[in-house]
N, C-alpha and C positions, 0 to 999 in steps of 0.2 A: 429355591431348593425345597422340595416336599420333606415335613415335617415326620421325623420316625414315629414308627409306630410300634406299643405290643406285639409279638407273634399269636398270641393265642390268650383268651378269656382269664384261661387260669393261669399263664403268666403274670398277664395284670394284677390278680388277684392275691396270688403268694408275694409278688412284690408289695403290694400296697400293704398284707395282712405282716410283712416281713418288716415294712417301716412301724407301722404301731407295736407289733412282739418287742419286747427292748428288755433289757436292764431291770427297767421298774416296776415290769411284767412279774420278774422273779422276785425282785426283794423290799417291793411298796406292796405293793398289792395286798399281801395277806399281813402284814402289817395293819395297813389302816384296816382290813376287816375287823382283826382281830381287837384291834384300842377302839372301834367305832359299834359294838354291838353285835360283834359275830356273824350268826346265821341270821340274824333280822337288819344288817347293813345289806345284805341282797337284797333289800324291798326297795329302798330310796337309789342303790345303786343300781340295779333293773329299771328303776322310770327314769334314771339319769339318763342309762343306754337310749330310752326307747325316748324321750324328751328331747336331750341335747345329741348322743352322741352319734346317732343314726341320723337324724336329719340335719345335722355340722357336716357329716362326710356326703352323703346326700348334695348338700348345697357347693361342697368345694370340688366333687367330683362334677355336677352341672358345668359351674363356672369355669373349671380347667379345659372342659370337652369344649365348654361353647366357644372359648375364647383362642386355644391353642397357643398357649404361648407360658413364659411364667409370673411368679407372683406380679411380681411390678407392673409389667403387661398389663396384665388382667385387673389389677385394684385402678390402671388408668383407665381401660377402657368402660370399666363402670363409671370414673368420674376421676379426671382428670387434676383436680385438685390430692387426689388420693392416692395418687403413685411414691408418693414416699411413704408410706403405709407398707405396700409390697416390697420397698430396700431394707425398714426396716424388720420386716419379717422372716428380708434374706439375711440378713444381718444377723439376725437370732439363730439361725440356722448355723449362719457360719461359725458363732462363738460356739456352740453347741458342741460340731462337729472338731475344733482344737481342744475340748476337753473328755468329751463324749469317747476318743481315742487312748486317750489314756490307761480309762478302766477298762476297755478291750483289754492294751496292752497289757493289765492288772492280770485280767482273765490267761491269759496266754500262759504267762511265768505261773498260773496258779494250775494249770493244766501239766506241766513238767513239775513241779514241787507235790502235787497230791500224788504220780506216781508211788514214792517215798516217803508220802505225809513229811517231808521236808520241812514243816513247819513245827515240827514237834509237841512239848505236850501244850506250851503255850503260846496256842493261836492268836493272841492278844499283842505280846511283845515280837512278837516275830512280825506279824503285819508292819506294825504300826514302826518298829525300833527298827529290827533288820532288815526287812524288804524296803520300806519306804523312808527310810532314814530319818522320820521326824524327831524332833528334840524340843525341850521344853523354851528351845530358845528361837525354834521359827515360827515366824509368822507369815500371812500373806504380801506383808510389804518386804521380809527378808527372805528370800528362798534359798539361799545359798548354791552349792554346786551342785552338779546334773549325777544320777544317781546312772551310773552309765549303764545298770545292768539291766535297766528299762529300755535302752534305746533298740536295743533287735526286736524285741515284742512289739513296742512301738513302729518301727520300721513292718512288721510282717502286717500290720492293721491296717497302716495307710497304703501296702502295693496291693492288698485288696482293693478296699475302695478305688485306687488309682486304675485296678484293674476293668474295675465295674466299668466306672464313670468315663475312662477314656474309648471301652467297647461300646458302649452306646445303649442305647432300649432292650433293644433286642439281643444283641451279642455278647453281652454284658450284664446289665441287671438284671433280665428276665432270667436269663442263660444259668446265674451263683443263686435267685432266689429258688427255681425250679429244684436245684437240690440240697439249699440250706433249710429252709422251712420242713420238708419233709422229714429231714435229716433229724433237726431240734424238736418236733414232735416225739418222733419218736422217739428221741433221747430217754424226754422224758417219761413219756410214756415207761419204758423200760425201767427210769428209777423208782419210778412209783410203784409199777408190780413189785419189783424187789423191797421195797422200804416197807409196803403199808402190810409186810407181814411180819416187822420185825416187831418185838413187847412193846408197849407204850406207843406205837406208831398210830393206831386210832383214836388211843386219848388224845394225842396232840391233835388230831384230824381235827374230835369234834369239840376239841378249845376253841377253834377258829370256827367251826361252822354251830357252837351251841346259840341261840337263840337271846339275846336280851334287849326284848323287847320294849323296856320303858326307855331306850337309846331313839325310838324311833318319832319322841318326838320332840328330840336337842336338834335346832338349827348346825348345829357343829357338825352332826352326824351325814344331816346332808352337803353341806358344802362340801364333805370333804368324799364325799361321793360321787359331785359333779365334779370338785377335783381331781378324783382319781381318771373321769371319762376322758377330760379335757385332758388331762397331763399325758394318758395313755395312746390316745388315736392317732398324735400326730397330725390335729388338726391347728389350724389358727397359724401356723410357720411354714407356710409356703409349700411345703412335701408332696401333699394329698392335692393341690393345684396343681403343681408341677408334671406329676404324677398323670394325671389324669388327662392335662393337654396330649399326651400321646397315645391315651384308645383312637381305635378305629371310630369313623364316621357312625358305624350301628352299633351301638354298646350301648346295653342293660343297666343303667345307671343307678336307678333305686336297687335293683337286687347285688351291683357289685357292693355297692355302699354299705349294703345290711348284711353280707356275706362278710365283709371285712371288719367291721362293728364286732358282730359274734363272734367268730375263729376268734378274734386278740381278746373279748372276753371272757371267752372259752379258756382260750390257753392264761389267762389269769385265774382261773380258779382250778384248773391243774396244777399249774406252779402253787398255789395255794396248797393243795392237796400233798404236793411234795415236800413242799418247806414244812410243813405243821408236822407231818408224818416223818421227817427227820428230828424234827426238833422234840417230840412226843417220846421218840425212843431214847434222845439223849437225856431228857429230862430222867427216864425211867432207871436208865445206864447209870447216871451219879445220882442217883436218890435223890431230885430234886421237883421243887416244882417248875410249871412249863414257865410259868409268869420270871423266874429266875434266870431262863436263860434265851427267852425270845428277845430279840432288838430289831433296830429299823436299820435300810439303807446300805451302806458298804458294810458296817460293821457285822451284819445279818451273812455275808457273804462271805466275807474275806475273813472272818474271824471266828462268829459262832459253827456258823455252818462247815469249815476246817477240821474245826471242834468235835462236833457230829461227826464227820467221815473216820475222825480214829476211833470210834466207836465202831461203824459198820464191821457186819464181816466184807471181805474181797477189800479193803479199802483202796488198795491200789488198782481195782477195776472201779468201783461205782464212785470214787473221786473225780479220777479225770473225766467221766462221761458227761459227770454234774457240770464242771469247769468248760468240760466242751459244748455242753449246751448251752453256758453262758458265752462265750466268744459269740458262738452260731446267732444267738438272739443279738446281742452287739453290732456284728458286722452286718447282719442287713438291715438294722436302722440307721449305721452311723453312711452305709452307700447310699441311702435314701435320702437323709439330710445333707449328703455333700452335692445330690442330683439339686435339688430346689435352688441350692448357691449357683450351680453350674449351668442350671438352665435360665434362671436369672441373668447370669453374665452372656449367656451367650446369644440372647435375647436384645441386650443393651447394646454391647460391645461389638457384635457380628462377627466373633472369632468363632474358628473350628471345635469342635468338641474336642481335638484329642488338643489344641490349644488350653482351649480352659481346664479341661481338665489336669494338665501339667501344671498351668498357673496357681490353679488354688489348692492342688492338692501338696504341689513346693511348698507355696505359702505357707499351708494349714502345716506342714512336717513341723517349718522351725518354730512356729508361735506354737504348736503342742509342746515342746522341748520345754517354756515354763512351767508346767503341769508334771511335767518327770524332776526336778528341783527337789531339793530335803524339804521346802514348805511347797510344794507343786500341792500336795494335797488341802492345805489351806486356802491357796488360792481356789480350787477346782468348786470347793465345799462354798466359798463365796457367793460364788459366779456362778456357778449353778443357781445357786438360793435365789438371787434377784435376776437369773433369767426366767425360771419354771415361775416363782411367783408372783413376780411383778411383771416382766418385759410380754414375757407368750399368754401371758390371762388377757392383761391390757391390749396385746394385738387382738387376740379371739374376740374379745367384748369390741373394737372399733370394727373391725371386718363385719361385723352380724349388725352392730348399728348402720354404716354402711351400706348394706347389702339389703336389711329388712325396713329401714325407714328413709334411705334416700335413694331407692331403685324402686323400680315393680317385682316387688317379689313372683309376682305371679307368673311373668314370663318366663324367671328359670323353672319352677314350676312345670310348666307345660312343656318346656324343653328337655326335662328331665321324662316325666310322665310319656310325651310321645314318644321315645325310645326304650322303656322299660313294661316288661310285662307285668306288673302290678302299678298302678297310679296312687301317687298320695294328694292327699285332699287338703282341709283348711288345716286339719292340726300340724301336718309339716310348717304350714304359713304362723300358727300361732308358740309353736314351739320355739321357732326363728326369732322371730318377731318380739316376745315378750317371756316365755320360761326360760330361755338360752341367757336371754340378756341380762333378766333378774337377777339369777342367780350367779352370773359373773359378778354383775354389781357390787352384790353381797363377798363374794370371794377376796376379790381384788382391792375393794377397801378393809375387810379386814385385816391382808396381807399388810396394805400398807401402812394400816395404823400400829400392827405390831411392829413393823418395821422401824417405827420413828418410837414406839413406847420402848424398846427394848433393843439394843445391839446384839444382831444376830450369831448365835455361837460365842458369843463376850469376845468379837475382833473388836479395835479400837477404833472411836469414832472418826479418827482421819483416813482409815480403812473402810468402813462401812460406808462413808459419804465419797471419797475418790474410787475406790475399784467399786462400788455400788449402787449408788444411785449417780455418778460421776461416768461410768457405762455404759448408763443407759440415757444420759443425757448426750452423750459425743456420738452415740447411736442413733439420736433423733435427728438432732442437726447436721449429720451425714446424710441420712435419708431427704431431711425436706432441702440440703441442698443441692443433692442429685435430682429432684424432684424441679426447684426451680431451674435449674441446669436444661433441663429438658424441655420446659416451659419455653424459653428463652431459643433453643435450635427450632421448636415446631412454629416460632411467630417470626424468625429471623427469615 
């Protein structure tokens, strides 16, 4: 059966630019600008783009084209030994996409509550108390019962994705990214004309983009720069292979790659631009300083940012559009990471698309249902932690070892370049090879040494070691034994 395909150039390209836009587009991003040096965090994070992050997608958009098939495929057909590499890549995907659902859901019920500012004056208790029901008494090993008024938001996220993923390339993902992406631009777009002329809305701009330049030469500043690349592309978990096994035979490879790179870090310093420029007029609104009321992460969204909106004028217009920009950025990365599961499975398994897609996106419904629980957000805060930064560093850093010291680099290389109107030369091969790998090194051991100095978020240590590094160890040993499983039918 011939392999789908893209409809059109810029199909592929709003989809792939639609897996990297996410979540942490909006509420990481100008975060770690802001804690890492400002306007002078854009020097180390611009060589990140132009070092790791351009020639990561470069090398996985090569790999997908040349191989057609998904992760697992493709980490076997480079070496054989290394196809459990690609399960567990799809693995990381798949947890992703049971929790990654949730905060959609988050987004939905927050898009019907900011009509009304529903959250009243304390965006704080209302999140955290009434919405999500937490109490001082859950934790990630106690969740208690299902907070049921999550489950319709829930339910509307995954007949999306169900929808993409059972339509197929074309009739599906291309078909929701064609008018999602447009759509979530110009959301923002729209917020930001209106916000960055509200008091205070510049100062907060240029809190985030002022300059402090003795930042630029703390090793911290850059990790978390290449952190920010690595975390945002969507590279290293299977997506951007997946993805890419279904261009056409003649496709542009270096230019899709650098086009995709840019727009998502483009739209990170829009969302930039927005966040600061809300948070600037709120600061100015309560006579406060900005440093009092910027935070990271959910809390940045779902609670300051709330905050903000009963400030705006129109707030029952320029709330929901914020909220609906956030789903729009959601739903098409969390369709993109449920594609890399699915094209994986139906790679292995030779089931139908609208098969697998029924299979795991059933699956992924009830194992999300832990995630909507009274400690569902404990668990999420977990498992996230030691997926972003141990599980998907640690696959990016074995895939680029892989890929740049026990292959010939050079021939994707040339497989890329003979298709593309611009050719990359040795620095792609050295950036691969040795800046990429470096500065994982560096990343991922320090990840893990704080890991073991310190219990993350003060969960208890029979939490941190079973749902934590207990995850990621039943994730290995699933992968290398699908991996010998395989071994064993190809010599039978």
């Amino acid at each position: 059966m011939q392999r789908e395909q893209w409809g059109t150039r810029a199909g592929f390209v709003l989809a792939a630019v639609g897996s990297a836009v996410g979540l942490g587009n909006i509420w990481r991003f100008p975060y770690v600008a802001y804690e890492n040096g400002g306007g002078a965090f854009f020097i180390p994070y611009l060589f990140a783009l132009l070092t790791a992050g351009i020639p990561f997608m470069i090398l996985e958009f090569t790999l997908g084209h040349k191989y057609r098939t998904g992760a697992p495929g493709i980490l076997k057909a480079l070496n054989a030994r290394f196809e459990w590499l690609g399960w567990f890549q799809v693995m990381i995907s798949a947890i992703i996409a049971f929790y990654y659902v949730v905060v959609i859901a988050w987004a939905i019920s927050y898009v019907y509550f900011a009509v009304g500012q529903s959250w009243g004056d304390d965006s704080n208790a209302f999140f955290f108390g009434e919405f999500l029901g937490l109490t001082g008494d859950n934790a990630p090993s106690s969740l208690g019962g299902l907070q049921w008024h999550l489950l319709p938001p829930l339910c509307l996220a995954w007949a999306a994705t169900y929808f993409a993923t059972y339509r197929g390339v074309k009739g599906g993902i291309e078909r929701i990214n064609k008018v999602l992406m447009p759509l979530l631009f110009l959301l923002v777009l729209v917020l930001i004309g209106r916000i960055i002329f509200l008091p205070g809305a510049v100062d907060g701009i240029n809190w985030m983009f002022s300059p402090d330049f003795s930042k630029i030469w703390d090793l911290k500043v850059w990790s978390a720069a290449y952190g920010q690349i690595f975390f945002t592309l969507s590279v290293g978990f299977a997506i951007m292979l997946s993805y890419a096994s279904y261009l056409p035979e003649k496709s542009d490879i270096n230019n899709n790659a650098s086009m995709t790179a840019l727009m998502d870090c483009g739209f990170s310093m829009l969302a930039g631009i927005l966040i600061f420029g809300a948070l600037g007029y709120m600061a100015m609104a309560q006579d406060k300083a900005l440093t009092e009321v910027v935070s990271s992460g959910v809390g940045l969204a779902f609670v300051t940012l709330p905050a903000a909106i009963n400030l705006l004028p129109a707030p029952g217009i320029m709330g929901p559009l914020f909220f609906l920009a956030l789903v729009f950025a959601g739903i098409s990365s969390h369709i993109s990471i449920a594609e890399a599961v699915t094209a994986g499975l139906m790679a292995k398994l030779g089931w139908s698309r609208p098969r697998t897609a029924t299979v795991f996106c059933g699956v992924g419904f009830v194992v999300s249902l832990l995630f909507i629980t009274r400690g569902g957000l404990l668990l999420l805060d977990l498992v996230d932690y030691f997926i972003n930064n141990i599980a998907l560093l640690g696959s990016c850093l074995l895939e680029l070892l892989l890929v740049g010291w026990l292959c010939r680099l050079e021939d994707f290389r040339d497989h890329a370049n003979r298709l593309s109107d611009f050719a990359v030369g040795a620095w792609w091969l050295v950036c691969i090879k040795y800046v990429s790998v470096a500065m994982l090194v560096v990343i991922l051991f320090g990840n893990i040494l704080g890991a073991f100095r310190e219990n993350y978020g003060g969960y208890s240590n029979s939490e941190i070691l079973f749902m934590g590094w207990g995850m990621i160890a039943v994730m290995l040993v699933v992968a290398i034994t699908i991996n010998t499983a395989s071994k064993k039918e190809a010599s039978a």
